[in-house]
C-alpha positions, 0 to 999 in steps of 0.5 A, spaced: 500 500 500 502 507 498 501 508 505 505 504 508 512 506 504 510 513 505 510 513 513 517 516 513 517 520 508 511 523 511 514 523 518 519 528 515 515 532 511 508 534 514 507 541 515 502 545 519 497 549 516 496 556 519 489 557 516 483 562 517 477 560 520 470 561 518 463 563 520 457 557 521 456 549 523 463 547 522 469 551 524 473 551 518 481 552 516 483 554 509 491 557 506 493 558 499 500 554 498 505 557 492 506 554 486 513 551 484 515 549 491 516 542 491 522 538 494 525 532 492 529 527 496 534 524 492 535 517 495 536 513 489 543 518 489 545 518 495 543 524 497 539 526 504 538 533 503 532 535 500 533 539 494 528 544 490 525 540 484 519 540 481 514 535 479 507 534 477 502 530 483 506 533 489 505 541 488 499 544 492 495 550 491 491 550 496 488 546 503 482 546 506 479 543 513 473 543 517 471 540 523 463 540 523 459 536 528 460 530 525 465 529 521 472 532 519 474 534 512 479 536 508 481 538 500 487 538 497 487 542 490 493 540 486 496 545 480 495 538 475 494 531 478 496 526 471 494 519 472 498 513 470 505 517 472 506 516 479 504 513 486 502 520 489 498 522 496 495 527 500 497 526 508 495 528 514 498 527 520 491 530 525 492 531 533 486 531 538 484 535 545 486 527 547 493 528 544 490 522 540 495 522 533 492 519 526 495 518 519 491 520 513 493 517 507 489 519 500 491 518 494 492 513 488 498 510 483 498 508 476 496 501 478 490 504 483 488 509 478 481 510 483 484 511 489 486 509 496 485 512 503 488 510 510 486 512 517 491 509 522 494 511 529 502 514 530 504 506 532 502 503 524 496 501 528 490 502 522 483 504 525 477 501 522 472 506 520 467 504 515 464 511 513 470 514 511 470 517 505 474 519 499 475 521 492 480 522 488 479 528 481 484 529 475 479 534 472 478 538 478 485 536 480 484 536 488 483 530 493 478 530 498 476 525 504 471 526 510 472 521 517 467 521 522 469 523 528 467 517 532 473 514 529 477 519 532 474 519 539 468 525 538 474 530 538 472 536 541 478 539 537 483 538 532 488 541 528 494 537 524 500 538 519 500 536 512 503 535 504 503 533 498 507 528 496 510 523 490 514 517 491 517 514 484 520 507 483 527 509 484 526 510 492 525 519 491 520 522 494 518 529 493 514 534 498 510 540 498 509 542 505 501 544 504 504 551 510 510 553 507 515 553 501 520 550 505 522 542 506 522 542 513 514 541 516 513 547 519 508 546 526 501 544 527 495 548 525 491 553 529 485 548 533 479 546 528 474 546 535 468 542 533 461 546 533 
C-alpha cells in the first residue's frame, strides 16, 4: 500500500497549516500554498538533503479543513494531478484535545488509478472506520476525504500538519509542505474546535 512506504517520508515532511477560520456549523481552516515549491529527496543518489525540484502530483495550491459536528474534512487542490505517472498522496498527520495522533493517507498510483485512503494511529496501528470517505479528481485536480469523528474519539478539537507528496520507483520522494515553501514541516495548525 502507498501508505505504508510513505510513513517516513511523511514523518519528515508534514507541515502545519496556519489557516483562517470561518463563520457557521463547522469551524473551518483554509491557506493558499505557492506554486513551484516542491522538494525532492534524492535517495536513489545518495543524497539526504532535500533539494528544490519540481514535479507534477506533489505541488499544492491550496488546503482546506473543517471540523463540523460530525465529521472532519479536508481538500487538497493540486496545480495538475496526471494519472498513470506516479504513486502520489495527500497526508495528514491530525492531533486531538486527547493528544490522540492519526495518519491520513489519500491518494492513488498508476496501478490504483481510483484511489486509496488510510486512517491509522502514530504506532502503524490502522483504525477501522467504515464511513470514511474519499475521492480522488484529475479534472478538478484536488483530493478530498471526510472521517467521522467517532473514529477519532468525538474530538472536541483538532488541528494537524500536512503535504503533498510523490514517491517514484527509484526510492525519491518529493514534498510540498501544504504551510510553507520550505522542506522542513513547519508546526501544527491553529485548533479546528468542533461546533
Amino acid at each position: 500500500m502507498i501508505h505504508r512506504a510513505l510513513v517516513g517520508c511523511a514523518v519528515a515532511a508534514s507541515a502545519a497549516v496556519v489557516l483562517t477560520a470561518a463563520p457557521s456549523l463547522a469551524q473551518s481552516r483554509s491557506m493558499d500554498d505557492g506554486t513551484g515549491d516542491v522538494w525532492s529527496q534524492a535517495m536513489a543518489r545518495g543524497l539526504t538533503e532535500p533539494q528544490p525540484g519540481e514535479r507534477v502530483n506533489a505541488d499544492l495550491v491550496s488546503t482546506k479543513a473543517d471540523h463540523t459536528s460530525n465529521k472532519v474534512i479536508a481538500t487538497a487542490k493540486y496545480t495538475d494531478l496526471v494519472r498513470n505517472t506516479d504513486s502520489f498522496q495527500y497526508a495528514m498527520l491530525l492531533k486531538t484535545d486527547e493528544h490522540k495522533k492519526f495518519w491520513i493517507y489519500a491518494g492513488a498510483s498508476p496501478d490504483d488509478r481510483n484511489g486509496s485512503m488510510y486512517l491509522g494511529r502514530t504506532n502503524g496501528n490502522e483504525v477501522t472506520c467504515g464511513d470514511k470517505d474519499f475521492a480522488v479528481s484529475y479534472a478538478k485536480d484536488k483530493i478530498s476525504f471526510s472521517i467521522p469523528r467517532s473514529c477519532l474519539g468525538k474530538p472536541s478539537w483538532v488541528k494537524y500538519e500536512s503535504a503533498g507528496i510523490v514517491y517514484d520507483e527509484s526510492n525519491n520522494y518529493f514534498i510540498d509542505d501544504a504551510a510553507s515553501d520550505q522542506a522542513q514541516p513547519s508546526q501544527w495548525s491553529a485548533k479546528l474546535h468542533r461546533n
